[in-house]
N, C-alpha and C positions, 0 to 999 in steps of 0.2 A: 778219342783217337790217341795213338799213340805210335812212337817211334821206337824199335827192340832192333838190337845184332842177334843176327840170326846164324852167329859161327862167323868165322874167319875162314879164309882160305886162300895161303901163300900170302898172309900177314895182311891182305882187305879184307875189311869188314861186310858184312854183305847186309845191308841197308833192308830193313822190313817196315811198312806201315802196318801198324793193327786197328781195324776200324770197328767198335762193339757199341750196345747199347748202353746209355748214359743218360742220368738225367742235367746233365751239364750245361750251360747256356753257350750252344753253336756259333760262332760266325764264320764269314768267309775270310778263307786261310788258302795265301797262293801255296802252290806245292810249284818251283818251277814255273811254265808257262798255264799251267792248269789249278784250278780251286777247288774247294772243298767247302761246304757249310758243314764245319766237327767244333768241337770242344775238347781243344788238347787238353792232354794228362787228365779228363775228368773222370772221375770216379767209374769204374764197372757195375752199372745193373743188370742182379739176375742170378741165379744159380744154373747149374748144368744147361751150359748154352753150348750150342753143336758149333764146331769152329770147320769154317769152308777156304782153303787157300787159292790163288788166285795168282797160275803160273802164264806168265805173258808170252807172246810172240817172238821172233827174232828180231833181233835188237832194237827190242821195245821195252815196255814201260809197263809195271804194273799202274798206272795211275791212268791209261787208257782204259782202264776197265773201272773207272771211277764212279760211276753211275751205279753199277750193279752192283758194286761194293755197299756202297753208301745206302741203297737199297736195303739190302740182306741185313747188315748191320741194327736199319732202324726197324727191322722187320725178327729182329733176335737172334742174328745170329753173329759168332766172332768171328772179323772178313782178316787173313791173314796176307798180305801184300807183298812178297819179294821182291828185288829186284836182281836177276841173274847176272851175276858175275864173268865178264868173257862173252856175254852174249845180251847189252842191253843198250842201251841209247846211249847210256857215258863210256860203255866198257866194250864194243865189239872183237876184242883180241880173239879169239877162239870158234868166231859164228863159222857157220858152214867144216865145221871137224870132225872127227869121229872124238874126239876128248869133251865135247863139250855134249856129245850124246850122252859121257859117262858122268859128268858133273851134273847136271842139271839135276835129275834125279836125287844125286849125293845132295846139292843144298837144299833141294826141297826138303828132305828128311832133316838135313841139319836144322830147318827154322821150325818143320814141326816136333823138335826137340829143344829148340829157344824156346818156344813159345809154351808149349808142356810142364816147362819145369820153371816158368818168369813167377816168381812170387803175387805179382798183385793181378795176374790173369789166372793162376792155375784154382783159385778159389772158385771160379766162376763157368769153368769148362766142363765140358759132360766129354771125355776123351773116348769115350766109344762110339762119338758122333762128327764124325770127321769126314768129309768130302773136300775133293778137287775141283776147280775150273780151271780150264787150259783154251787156249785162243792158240791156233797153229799149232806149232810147236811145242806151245805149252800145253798142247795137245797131246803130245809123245810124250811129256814131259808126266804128264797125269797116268796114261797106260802104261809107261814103267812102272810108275812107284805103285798101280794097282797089280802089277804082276806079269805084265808084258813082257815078254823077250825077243828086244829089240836087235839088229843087222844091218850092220854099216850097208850103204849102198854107194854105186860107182860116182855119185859126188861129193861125196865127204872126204874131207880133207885128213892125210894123205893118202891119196889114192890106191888102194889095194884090192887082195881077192876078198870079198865079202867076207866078214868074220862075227861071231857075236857080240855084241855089245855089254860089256860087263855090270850089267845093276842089278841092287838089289831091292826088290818088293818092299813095301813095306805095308801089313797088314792092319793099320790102324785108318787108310785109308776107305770107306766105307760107300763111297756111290763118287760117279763121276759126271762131270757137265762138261763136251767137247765142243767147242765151238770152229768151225772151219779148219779143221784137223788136218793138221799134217801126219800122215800115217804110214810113208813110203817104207818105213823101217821096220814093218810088222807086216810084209808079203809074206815072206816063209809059212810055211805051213806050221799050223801050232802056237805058233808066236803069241799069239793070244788068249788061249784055252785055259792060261791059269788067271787071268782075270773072271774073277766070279763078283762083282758087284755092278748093278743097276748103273746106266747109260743111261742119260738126257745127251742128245745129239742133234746138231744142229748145222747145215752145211749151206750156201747159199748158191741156187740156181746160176749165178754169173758169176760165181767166183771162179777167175784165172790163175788164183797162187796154187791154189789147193782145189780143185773142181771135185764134184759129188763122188768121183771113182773114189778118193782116199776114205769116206762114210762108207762107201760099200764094202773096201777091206775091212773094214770096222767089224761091221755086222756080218760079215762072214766070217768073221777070225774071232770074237766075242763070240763061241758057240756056248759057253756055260755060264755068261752074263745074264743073272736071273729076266732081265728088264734093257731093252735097249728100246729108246725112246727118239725116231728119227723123225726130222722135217728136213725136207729141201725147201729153202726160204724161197717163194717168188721174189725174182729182181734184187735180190742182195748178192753183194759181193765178197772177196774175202774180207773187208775191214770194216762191212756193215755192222759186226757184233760188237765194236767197240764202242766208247761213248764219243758224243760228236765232239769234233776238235772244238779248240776258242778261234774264232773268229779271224786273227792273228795269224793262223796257223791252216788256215782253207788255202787250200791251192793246190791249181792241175799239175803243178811240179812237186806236191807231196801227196803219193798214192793213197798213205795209211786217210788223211782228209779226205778224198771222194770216195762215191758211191756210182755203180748203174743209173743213167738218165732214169729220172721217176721213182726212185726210192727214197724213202722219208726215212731214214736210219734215225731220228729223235721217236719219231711214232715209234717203230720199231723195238725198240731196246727198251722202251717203256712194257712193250707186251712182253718181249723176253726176260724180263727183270721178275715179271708176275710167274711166270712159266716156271723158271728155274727157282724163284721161291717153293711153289706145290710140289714139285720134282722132289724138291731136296725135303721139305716137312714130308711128304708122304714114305720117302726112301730113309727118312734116316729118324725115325718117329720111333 
């Protein structure tokens, strides 16, 4: 594992963990309230390893998605980690804007351009082998930079007539994994027609943040996505895709910790973890 700046912006650095295969000796490493079994700074195993990043929620945390990281990683591939600037558990300035529509995108490309040109990863990367995962937001976050043309809508902040959203694609991104998608921003018609790469999708039957209509804009608006691969999860919610909180951190007064009565979210993310392994070796092979 390892810690890269992933660009500046307005003089913050924007904090990235990179998580790859190593033959390094692991232990457990707190990151904050959450752990990791990695082996900092230890050497990179491997040539042309496909790098998949792994854009978080509203003012969340890429380390909620710790499991699936840490999965991929020992399964071969480079897990690339942001944490969004303006829009994350230390930084909320910006959540709910039409500015932070246009940023989020912008740093994603910034860190797959840290990360691209970081001297002791770039030996070890196959750069035509690059996927996204997005949770919510980082849902929208993933079909911009696949080529989505995204539209303010009547809650973002400051309020106005709809207008488009200024991002730019970026084509090195090559299949995408949406989890509990937030998609409001891609109703327009076309919005989505220039995204042409392969969909793993995933929405969960009880989720109230983001319920299945936003996976339906999906696949209606995805008309020339070779591959869009949907399940409505029985009994998951919107923060069933994350990995289970510590302990510490359960409670009915923090949403992101519970689930629907009867969902095993540790079962669960262990199947999704396998799922979106084959996805991503079969789409990006």
């Amino acid at each position: 594992m390892a810690v890269v700046e992933g660009g500046r912006e307005h003089g913050a650095a924007l904090p990235v963990w990179v998580l790859y295969p190593s033959t390094g000796i692991a232990s457990e490493q707190a990151f904050g309230p959450y752990a990791m079994s990695v082996a900092p700074d230890a050497p990179v195993v491997g040539e042309h390893l496909p790098v998949v990043m792994v854009s978080h929620g509203n003012n969340g945390s890429p380390l909620t998605h710790r499991d699936t990281a840490l999965h991929l990683a020992r399964a071969g591939f480079v897990v690339v980690m942001p944490e969004h600037l303006g829009n994350s558990r230390t930084d909320s300035a910006m959540a709910g804007t039409a500015a932070m529509l246009e940023r989020r995108p912008q740093q994603a490309r910034a860190v797959l351009d840290a990360v691209l040109s970081d001297d002791t990863l770039v030996p070890h990367l196959d750069a035509t082998r690059i996927a996204m995962i997005g949770h919510s937001i980082g849902a929208y976050t993933a079909l911009a930079m696949a080529g989505g043309r995204p539209s303010t809508t009547p809650f973002d902040q400051p309020v106005a007539a709809s207008r488009v959203v200024p991002v730019t694609p970026d084509p090195r991104v090559r299949a995408l994994v949406l989890l509990a998608p937030a998609a409001a921003w891609f109703i327009a018609d076309g919005s989505l027609v220039h995204v042409r790469v392969p969909i793993f999708l995933r929405t969960g039957a009880l989720d109230s943040v983001t319920p299945a209509l936003h996976a339906a804009w999906i696949v209606r608006g995805a008309t020339n996505a070779p591959l869009v691969e949907l399940d409505v999860v029985p009994g998951a919610g919107h923060f069933s895709f994350q990995s289970p909180f510590p302990a510490a951190m359960v409670s009915p007064t923090f949403p992101p910790s519970q689930d629907p009565p009867g969902f095993d979210r540790r079962t669960y993310i262990a199947t999704l973890n396998t799922e979106i392994e084959r996805f991503l070796r079969r789409t990006l092979s």
